[in-house]
N, C-alpha and C positions, 0 to 999 in steps of 0.2 A: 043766119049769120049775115044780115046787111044793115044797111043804116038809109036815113031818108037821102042822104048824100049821094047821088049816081057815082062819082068818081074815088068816094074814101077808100081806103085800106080794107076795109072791111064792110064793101058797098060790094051787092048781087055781083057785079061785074068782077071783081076778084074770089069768088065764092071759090073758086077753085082749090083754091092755096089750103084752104083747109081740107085738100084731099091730097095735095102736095107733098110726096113722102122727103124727106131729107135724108142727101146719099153725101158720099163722101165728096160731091163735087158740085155738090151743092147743099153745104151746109147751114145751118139757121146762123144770124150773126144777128145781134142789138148789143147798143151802147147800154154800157152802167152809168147812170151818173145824170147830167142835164139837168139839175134839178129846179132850174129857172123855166123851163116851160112847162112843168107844172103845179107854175103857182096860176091863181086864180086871175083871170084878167092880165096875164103878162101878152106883150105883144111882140112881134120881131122886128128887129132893127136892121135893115139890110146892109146901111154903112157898116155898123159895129160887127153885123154877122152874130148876133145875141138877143136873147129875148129879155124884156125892158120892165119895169114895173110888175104890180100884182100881188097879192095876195098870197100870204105860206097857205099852202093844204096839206091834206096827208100824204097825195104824191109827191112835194116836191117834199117835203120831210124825209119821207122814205129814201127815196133816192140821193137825198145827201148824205144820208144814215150809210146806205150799202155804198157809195163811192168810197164813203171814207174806209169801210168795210173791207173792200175788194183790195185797195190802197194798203193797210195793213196784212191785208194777205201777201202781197208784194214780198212788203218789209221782212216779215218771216220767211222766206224762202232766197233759195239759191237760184232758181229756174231760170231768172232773167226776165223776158219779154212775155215768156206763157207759162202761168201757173196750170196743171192739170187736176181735178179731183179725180184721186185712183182709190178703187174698188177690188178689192182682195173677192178673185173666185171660189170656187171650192175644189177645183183641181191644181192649186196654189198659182195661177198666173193674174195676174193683174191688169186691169182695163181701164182704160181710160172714157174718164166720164166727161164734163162740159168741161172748158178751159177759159180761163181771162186772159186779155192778152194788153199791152199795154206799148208804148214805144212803138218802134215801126210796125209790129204786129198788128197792134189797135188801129193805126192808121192802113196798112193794107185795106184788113176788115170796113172799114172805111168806106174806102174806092170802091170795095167791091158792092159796098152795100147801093151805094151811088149808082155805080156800072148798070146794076140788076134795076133799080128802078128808073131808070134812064131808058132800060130795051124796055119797060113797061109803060116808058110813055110817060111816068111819074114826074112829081115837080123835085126837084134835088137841090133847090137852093137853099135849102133849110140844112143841110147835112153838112157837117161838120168832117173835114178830113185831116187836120193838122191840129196841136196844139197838145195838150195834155187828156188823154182818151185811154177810156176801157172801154174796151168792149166784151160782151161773153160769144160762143163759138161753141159750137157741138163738137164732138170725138168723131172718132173715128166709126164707122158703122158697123163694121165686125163687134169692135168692144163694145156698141151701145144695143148691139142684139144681143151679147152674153149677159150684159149688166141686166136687161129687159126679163131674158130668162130666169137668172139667178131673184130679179124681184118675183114670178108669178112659181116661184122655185117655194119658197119662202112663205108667200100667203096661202098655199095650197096644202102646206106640209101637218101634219099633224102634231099640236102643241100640247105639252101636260098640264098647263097652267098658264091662270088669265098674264099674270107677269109675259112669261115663255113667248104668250100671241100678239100682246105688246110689244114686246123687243122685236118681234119678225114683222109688225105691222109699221113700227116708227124705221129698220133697216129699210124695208122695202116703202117707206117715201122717199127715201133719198137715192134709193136707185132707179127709180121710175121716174124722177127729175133728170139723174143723167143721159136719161137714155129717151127721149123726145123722138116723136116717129113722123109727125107731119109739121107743113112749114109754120101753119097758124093752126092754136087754138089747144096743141099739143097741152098747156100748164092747165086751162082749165077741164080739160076732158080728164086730166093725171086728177085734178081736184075731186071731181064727180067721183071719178073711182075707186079711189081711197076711204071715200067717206063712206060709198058702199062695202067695197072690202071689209072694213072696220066695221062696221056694223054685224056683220055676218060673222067676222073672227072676233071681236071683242064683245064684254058684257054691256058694254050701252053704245051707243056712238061716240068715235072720237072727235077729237078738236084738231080742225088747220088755222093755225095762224094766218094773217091775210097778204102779210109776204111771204109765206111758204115756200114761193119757187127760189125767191131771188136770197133766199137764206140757202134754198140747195146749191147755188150756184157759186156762188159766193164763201161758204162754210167748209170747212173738211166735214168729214162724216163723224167725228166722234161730236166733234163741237154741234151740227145739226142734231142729233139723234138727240143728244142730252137738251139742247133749247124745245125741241118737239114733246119730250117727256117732259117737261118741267109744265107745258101749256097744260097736258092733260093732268097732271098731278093739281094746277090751281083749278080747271074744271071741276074736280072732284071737290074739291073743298067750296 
């Protein structure tokens, strides 16, 4: 997990972080949205504080896709500044999975994100603290242990039919999304294990779509589960 880069995000020298558990007081934060720095050849502008020219790609595609996404998530709810994705247990209590947060929320999220890479020594003139912001945010760690449990609850259990192992293979993607256990690398090590899981529960391998996480995040659960089944239903065809 490094890069030829000594100082990036994901150079030897932060290798750490991907053993880095996420506790409640130190929860994982990233923005939705930006989708100007990744387009292809954009540059930063430090007058403007915005990145300038370039090229559309599939990231910055994406990411205007799920802005607008998380945005209408907003719009349908009453919650205010943090929307929660909640997860029904099986001793009827309810846990809270990742949250969006927007208005002063998103801007805390912000600061803090700044704060943290600032005691790291990091450059933080790129980050954005004011304006119109989402950002996503982990739960609470109790809920994101029971959520954890209730997914390895679920691929373990004994299923009567390939349908049956599907429904408990596409629930438990979305609640191994809410429930992220280290600060980097949590999305794709959940990728890796799914595809294994699935394999071993279902009759061929399944399909993840390539924004997977940021559909968990973003999506309620009924709305995920049915966009994750519809993927494998055109596989099949």
């Amino acid at each position: 997990m490094s890069s030829q880069h000594p100082d990036g995000r994901y150079s030897a020298r932060w290798a750490e972080r991907f053993r880095t558990s996420i506790t409640d007081d130190n929860p994982s934060l990233f923005r939705i949205g930006e989708p100007a720095r990744f387009r292809d050849g954009a540059t930063w502008d430090p007058d403007t504080r915005t990145y300038q020219g370039g090229i559309e790609t599939p990231a910055s595609r994406t990411m205007r896709d799920f802005e607008a996404r998380a945005t209408a998530r907003f719009a349908q709810t009453r919650e205010g500044d943090v929307v929660s994705n909640r997860v029904a247990l099986t001793d009827g209590r309810t846990a809270e999975g990742m949250r969006l947060l927007r208005g002063a929320a998103a801007h805390q999220a912000a600061v803090e994100m700044a704060t943290r890479i600032a005691a790291r020594d990091g450059d933080t003139s790129r980050i954005i603290t004011d304006g119109r912001l989402i950002y996503c945010a982990t739960g609470p760690e109790a809920d994101r242990r029971a959520i954890f449990h209730l997914a390895m609850a679920l691929l373990a259990a004994e299923h009567p039919t390939p349908p049956a192992a599907l429904t408990a293979w596409l629930q438990s993607a979305y609640l191994l999304y809410q429930a992220p256990r280290t600060k980097r690398g949590a999305d794709a090590a959940t990728r890796i294990f799914l595809i294994a899981a699935g394999s071993s529960l279902l009759p061929s391998p399944p399909v993840l779509v390539h924004d997977v996480d940021l559909r968990a995040y973003v999506r309620t659960q009924d709305t995920f589960v049915a966009e994750l089944r519809a993927a494998q239903d055109g596989a099949d065809r």
